[in-house]
N, C-alpha and C positions, 0 to 999 in steps of 0.2 A: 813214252815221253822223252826218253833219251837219248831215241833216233833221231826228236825233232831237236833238240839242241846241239848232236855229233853232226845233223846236216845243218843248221844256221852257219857253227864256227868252219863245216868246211864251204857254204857258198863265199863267208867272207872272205876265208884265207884266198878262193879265185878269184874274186871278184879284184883280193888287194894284186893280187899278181897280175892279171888284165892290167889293172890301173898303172902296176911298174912297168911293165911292159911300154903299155902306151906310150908312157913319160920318157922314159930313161932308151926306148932301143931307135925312134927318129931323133931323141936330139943327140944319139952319140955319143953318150957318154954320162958316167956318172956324175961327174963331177957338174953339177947341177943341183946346188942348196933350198933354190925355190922349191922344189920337189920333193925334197927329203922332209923340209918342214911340213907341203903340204899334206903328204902321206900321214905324218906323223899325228898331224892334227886328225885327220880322215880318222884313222885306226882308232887313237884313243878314243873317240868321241863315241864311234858304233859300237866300239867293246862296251862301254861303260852303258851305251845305248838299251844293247843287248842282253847284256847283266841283269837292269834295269827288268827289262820284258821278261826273263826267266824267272824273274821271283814275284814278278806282282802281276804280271799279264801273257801267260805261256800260250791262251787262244789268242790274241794278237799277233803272237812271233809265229805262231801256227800260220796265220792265214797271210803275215807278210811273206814267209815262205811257198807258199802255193802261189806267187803272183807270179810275173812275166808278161810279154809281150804277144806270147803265144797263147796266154790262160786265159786271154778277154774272149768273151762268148760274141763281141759284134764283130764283124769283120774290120769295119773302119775304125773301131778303138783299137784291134790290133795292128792296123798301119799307123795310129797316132803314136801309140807304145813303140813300136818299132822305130820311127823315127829315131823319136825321144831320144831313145837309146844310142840311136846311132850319132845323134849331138851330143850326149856324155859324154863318148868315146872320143870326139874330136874334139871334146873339151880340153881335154890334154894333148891328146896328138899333134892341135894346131901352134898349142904355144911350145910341147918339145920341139918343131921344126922351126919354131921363132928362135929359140936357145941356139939351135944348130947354126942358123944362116942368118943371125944378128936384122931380123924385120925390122924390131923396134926397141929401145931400152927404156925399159920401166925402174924408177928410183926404186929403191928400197924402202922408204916410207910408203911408197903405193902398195907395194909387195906385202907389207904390214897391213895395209889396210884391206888389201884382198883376205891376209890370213882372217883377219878378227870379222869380215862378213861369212867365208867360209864357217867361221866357228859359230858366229852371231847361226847361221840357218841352219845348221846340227843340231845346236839346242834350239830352236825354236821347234824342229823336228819333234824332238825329246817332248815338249810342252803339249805337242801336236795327239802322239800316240800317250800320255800320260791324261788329257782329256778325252779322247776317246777310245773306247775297243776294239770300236768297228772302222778305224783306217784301213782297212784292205788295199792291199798293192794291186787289186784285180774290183774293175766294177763292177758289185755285185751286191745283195742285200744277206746280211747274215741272218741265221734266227733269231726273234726279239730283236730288231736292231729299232731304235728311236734316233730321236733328231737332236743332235746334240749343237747345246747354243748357249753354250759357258766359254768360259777361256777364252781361248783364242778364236772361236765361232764367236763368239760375240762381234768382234773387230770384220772380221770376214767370212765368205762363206767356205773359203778353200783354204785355211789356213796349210794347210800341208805345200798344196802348190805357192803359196807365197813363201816359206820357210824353203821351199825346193830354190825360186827364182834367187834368192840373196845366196843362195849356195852357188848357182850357177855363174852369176855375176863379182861373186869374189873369185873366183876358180883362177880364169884367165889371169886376173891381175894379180894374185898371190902366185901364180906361176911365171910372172915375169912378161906378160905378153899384151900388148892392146887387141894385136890380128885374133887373137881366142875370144872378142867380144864377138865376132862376127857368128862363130859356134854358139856364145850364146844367145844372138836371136834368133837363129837354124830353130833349137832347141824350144824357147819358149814360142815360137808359132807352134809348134803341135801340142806343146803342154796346156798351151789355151784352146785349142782347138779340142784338146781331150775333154778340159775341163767344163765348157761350153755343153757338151753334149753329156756326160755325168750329170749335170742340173737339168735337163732333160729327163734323164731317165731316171731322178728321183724324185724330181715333180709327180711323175708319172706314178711310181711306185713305191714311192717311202711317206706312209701318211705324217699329215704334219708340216711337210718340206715346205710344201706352198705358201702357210703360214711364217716360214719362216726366213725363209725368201722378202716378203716383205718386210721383216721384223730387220734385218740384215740385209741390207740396201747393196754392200761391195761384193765382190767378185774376188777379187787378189790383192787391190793394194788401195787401205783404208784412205778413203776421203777420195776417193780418184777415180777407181775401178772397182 
């Protein structure tokens, strides 16, 4: 059990270094505060996330860590995954090159308001894995897994990908940039595209779904979708 929490804290620690990377080596420089806040908010959020998962749900941290892009057994899930992936990455890279070469300037009350969506979809994350087990970073069906239709399944069917989109849509704007919305509608086409085919494949195979499918009307965003 102690391999799976010395490998969590070192995917985070790369995953945070990617993310500096990203941010801080196309806009040239550190001197870049959007960035330090955003990090800062990232960090604390998944540590405390994390924490979280090691003392009350170590099989969840278990199987978040076995996920990837590469771990999806369909083929087309793992070109939706990959995508994905590769719109996070440009979620930062597009507005470090806005920092660099001045695209657009975003006030500071925007920049604020990006932070606290960013934070708003952390903890909804947090809400997300503390009603369920079975959020697998990888679709799949666990042993015993049921239909879970409390919390925030109540509101949606995918609450994790709604909690994901208000993460993606603060990103750009607490980074300072408008040009990083365009990454994130890069991003949310395959996130919906994954998600689309995930309700698929638990109609299919997770008894119950179907039922609740109709019980729970939305997709991603209550009253709309």
């Amino acid at each position: 059990m102690k391999n799976i929490y010395a490998k969590t804290f070192a995917n985070l620690f790369a995953l945070i270094v990617v993310m500096a990377l990203a941010l801080f080596a196309p806009a040239g420089t550190v001197r870049y505060w959007q960035a330090w806040v955003y990090l800062a908010i990232y960090i604390v959020a998944t540590v405390l996330i994390t924490l979280y998962l090691i003392r009350r749900d170590p099989a969840l941290l278990e199987r978040r860590n076995a996920g990837g892009p590469m771990r999806e057994r369909q083929a087309k899930q793992k070109v939706f995954n990959l995508f994905a992936s590769i719109g996070f990455v440009a979620l930062m890279i597009v507005p470090a090159l806005d920092r660099r070469f001045g695209w657009s300037s975003v006030a500071a009350p925007i920049v604020i308001a990006g932070d606290v969506l960013t934070a708003a979809g952390l903890w909804l994350i947090f809400l997300v894995f503390r009603a369920n087990t079975f959020a697998s970073a990888t679709i799949e069906l666990a042993e015993s897994q049921e239909v879970i239709s409390t919390g925030p399944y109540a509101l949606v069917r995918h609450p994790m990908y709604a909690s994901g989109l208000l993460f993606l849509i603060g990103t750009p704007l607490a980074l300072g940039s408008y040009w990083g919305l365009v990454a994130v509608a890069f991003t949310t086409l395959f996130l919906v595209l994954r998600l689309l085919d995930e309700e698929k494949f638990l109609a299919s195979n997770l008894p119950g779904y179907v039922e609740y499918q109709r019980k729970v009307h939305h997709h991603l965003v209550p009253y709309m979708w």
